[in-house]
N, C-alpha and C positions, 0 to 999 in steps of 0.2 A: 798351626794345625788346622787342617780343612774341617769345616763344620759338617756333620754327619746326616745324609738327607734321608727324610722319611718314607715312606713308599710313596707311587706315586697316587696309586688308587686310597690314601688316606683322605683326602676330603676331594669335594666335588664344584664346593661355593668359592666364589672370587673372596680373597683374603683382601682385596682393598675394601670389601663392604660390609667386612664385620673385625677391622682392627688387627688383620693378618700380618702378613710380611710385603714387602713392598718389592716390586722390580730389584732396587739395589742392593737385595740382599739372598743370598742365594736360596734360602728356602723357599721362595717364591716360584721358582724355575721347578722345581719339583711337580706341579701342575700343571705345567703349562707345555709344555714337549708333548708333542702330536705326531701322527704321521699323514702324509702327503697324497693324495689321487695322482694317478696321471703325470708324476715323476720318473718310472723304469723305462719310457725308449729312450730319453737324454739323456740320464745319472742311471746306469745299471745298477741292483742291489738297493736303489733307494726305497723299494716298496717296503724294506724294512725298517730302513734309514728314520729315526728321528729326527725333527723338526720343531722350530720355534720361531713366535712369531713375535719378532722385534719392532717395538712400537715407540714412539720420540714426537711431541709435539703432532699429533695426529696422521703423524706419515708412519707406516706400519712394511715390514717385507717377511717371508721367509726365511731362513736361514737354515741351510742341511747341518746336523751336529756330527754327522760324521761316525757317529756310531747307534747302536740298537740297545745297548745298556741304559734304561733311565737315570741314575745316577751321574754316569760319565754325561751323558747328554746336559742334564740339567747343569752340570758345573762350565760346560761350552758355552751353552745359551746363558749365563751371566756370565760370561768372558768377555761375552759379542755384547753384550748391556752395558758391561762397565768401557768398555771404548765406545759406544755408541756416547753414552755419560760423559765419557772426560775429551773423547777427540773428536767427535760429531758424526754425522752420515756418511762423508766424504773418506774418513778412515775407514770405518765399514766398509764401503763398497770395495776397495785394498786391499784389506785385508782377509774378507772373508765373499766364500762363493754363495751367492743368494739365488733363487727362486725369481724367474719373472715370466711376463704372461707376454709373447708376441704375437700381436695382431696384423694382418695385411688386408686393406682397406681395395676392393677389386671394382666398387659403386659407391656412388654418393646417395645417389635418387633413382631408387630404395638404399640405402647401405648396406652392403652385402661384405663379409670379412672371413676371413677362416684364422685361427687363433690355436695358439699351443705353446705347453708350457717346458722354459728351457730355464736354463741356468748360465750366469755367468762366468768369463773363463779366465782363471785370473796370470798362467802361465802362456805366452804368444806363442809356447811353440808347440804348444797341443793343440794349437787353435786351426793352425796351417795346413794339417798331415793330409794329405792327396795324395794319389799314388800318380805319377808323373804322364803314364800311359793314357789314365782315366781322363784326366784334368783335360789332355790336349783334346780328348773327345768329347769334352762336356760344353754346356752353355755357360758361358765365362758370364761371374756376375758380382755386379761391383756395390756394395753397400756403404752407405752413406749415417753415420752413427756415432753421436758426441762423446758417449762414454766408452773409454778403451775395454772395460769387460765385457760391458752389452755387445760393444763391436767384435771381440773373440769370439761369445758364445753364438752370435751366429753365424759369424765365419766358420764354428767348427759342425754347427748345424749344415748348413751350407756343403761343406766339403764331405758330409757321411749322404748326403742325398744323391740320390744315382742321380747320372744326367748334367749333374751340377759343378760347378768348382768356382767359388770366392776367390777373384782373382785381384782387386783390388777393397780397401776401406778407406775413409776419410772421416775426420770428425765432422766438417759440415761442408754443405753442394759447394761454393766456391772450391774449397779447397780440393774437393774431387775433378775438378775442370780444370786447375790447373796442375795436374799430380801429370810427372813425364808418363807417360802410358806408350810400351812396346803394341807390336801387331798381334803377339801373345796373350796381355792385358788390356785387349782392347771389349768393353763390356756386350753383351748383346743385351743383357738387362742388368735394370739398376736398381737398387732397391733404397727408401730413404727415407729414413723419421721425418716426420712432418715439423719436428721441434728443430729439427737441423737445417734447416732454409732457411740461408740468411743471405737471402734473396726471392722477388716475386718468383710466385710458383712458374707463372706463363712464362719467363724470366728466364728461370732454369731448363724450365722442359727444350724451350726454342735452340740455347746453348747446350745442350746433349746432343740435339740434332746435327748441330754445326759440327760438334765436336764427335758423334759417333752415329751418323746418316742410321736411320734405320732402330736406333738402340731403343730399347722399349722401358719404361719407368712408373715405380710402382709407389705410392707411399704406404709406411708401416708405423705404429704406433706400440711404445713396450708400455706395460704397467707392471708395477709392484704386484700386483695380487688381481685374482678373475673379478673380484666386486670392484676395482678401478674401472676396467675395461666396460661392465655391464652399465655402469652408473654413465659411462662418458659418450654411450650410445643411448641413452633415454628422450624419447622427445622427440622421436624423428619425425619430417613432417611427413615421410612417404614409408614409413616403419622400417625395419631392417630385420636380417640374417645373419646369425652367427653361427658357428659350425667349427668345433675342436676338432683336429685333427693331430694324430703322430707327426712328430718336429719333421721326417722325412717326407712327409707326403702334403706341407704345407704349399707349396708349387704347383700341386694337382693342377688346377682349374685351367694353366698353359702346357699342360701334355702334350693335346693336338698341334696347340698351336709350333711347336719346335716341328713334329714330324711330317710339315708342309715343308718343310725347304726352309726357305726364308721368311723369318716371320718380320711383319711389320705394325708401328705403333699401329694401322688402321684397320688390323687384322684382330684386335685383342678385346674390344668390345663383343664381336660379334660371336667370339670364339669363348668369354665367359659366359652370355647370355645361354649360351646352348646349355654351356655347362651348371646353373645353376637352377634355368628351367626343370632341366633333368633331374635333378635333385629334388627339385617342389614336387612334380609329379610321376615320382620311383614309387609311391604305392600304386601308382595305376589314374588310368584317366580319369574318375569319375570326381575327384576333385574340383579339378578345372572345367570340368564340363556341367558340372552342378551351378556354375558359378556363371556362366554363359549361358545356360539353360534358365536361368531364374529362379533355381531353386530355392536362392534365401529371399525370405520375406524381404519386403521393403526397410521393418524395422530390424532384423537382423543384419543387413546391410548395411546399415545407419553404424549399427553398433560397430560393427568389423572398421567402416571409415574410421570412428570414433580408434578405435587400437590400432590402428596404422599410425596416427599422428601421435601415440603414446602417453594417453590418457588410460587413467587409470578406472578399474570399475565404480568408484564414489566419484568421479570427476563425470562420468558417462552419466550415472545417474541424476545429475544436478543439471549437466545440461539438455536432458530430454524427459525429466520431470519422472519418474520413475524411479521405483527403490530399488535399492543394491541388489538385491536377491532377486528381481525379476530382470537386472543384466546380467547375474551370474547363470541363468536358467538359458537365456539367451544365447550367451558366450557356451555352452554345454552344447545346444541345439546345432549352432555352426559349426562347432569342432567333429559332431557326426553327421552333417550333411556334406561338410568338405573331405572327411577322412582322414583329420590331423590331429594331433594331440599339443599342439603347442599353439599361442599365438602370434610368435612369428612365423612357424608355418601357413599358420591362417591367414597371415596378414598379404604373404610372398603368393600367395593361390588368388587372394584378391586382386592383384596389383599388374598378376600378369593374365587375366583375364582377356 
């Protein structure tokens, strides 16, 4: 007989820190089903959708429960626990359709990415669906992706993006180079986990070229959850830019570049620079022009250096002998003399000065 769960709003404190119930046991789960941000342009109806967050040995995911009833949810989410417990990660990911964060990496120096949250797809043939007309008018694009689900869900990303059609996959670059490719499946861009090279990078790029004159290639990065993604961009030496967008508009930044005619790898730098400029300075000039003007002090400037290379405000204050609260006054000052509310806004107005 199933054990009978409590409500969910009955307590609010973690049951592992005062002799509760443990993960293995289903009253545990009764607290712990959440709902999700920024899940309804991929999974429709998930704004309602319950969620849980399956944790193992410090590696943690999302999991949709499939339904909006806390009860029914919380008896999935120990369903998804006890094969997590008895069969590992690798049944999970099988068995059940999980939450993850893709990022596409468009700079290195500054890092610049645009990032959104998709779901894996655990049936191939939902993953494929193009309508045949569209396909043969779109930018044919070949992705490069270890895991079969991660590799569906953006195939089927992919295939709902206007413009677009997922014309081939591969679990890793060799095996994309040697995959028979018709005139039909021939990529004009490629897209490729950086975990999936297993070969040098210069390595590969050179063999695309051989292999498809012209074809442009991108690397992308999944994570489990958005605190993966923030935490594996900290420290950068020239700061960076992140920027969520809807899974269909992740592409944005080569719009132009397809409606030249032919595009080429040497056309894609200069085609996202435009694109990302644009972006720093959409409130208006007086950012970048503040910054070229000389509007921040010497030590405001200092400081802004200081958060490009991803130092923290106690790290800033230890090394220019100053207390925390007269960086944070500082860090204040620059965000209204630049006109931005973030610091990597701040950082991208510095850099392109």
């Amino acid at each position: 007989m199933r054990p009978r769960l409590r409500s969910l709003r009955a307590t609010q404190h973690s049951p592992l820190l005062d002799g509760g119930p443990t993960p293995a046991e289903l009253a545990y789960w009764e607290t712990q089903v959440l709902r999700q941000p920024y899940t309804a342009p991929t999974r429709p109806g998930s704004e309602n959708e319950l969620f849980a967050r399956i944790e193992h040995d410090g590696h943690w995911v999302y999991i949709p429960l499939e339904t909006h009833l806390s009860q029914k949810a919380a008896a999935r989410a120990w369903t998804v626990y006890r094969t997590l417990a008895n069969d590992g990660w690798n049944a999970v990911r099988k068995r059940y359709v999980r939450q993850i964060i893709w990022a596409i990496y468009w700079f290195t120096e500054p890092l610049a990415c645009t990032y959104a949250t998709l779901f894996t797809v655990l049936d191939p043939k939902s993953a494929a669906a193009k309508a045949p007309a569209s396909a043969a008018q779109s930018v044919a694009v070949a992705v490069v992706e270890p895991e079969p689900e991660v590799a569906r869900g953006l195939e089927q990303c992919l295939n709902r993006t206007p413009g677009y059609a997922c014309v081939q996959t591969a679990a890793l670059a060799k095996q994309l180079l040697q995959q028979p490719a018709s005139r039909a499946r021939q990529p004009r861009l490629v897209l490729f986990n950086q975990r999936a090279l297993d070969l040098a990078a210069d390595t590969f790029h050179q063999q695309l070229q051989t292999r498809w004159p012209g074809v442009i290639a991108l690397p992308f990065g999944i994570f489990g959850h958005g605190d993966k993604l923030f935490s594996s961009v900290t420290g950068m030496d020239r700061g960076y830019f992140l920027r969520r967008r809807p899974p269909v508009l992740m592409l944005e930044p080569l719009a132009a570049l397809w409606s030249t005619g032919l595009a080429t790898p040497m056309q894609v730098r200069p085609q996202l620079q435009a694109y990302f400029q644009k972006l720093i300075v959409a409130d208006g000039p007086a950012g970048a022009a503040a910054v070229a003007a000389g509007a921040l002090t010497q030590r405001e400037a200092e400081i802004l250096r200081h958060l490009g290379t991803g130092h923290t405000d106690k790290t800033i204050s230890g090394l220019l002998g100053i207390s925390v609260w007269t960086v944070h006054a500082h860090v204040k000052k620059i965000f209204g003399k630049l006109g931005v509310h973030t610091r990597a806004e701040a950082v991208m107005r510095y850099l392109q000065k």
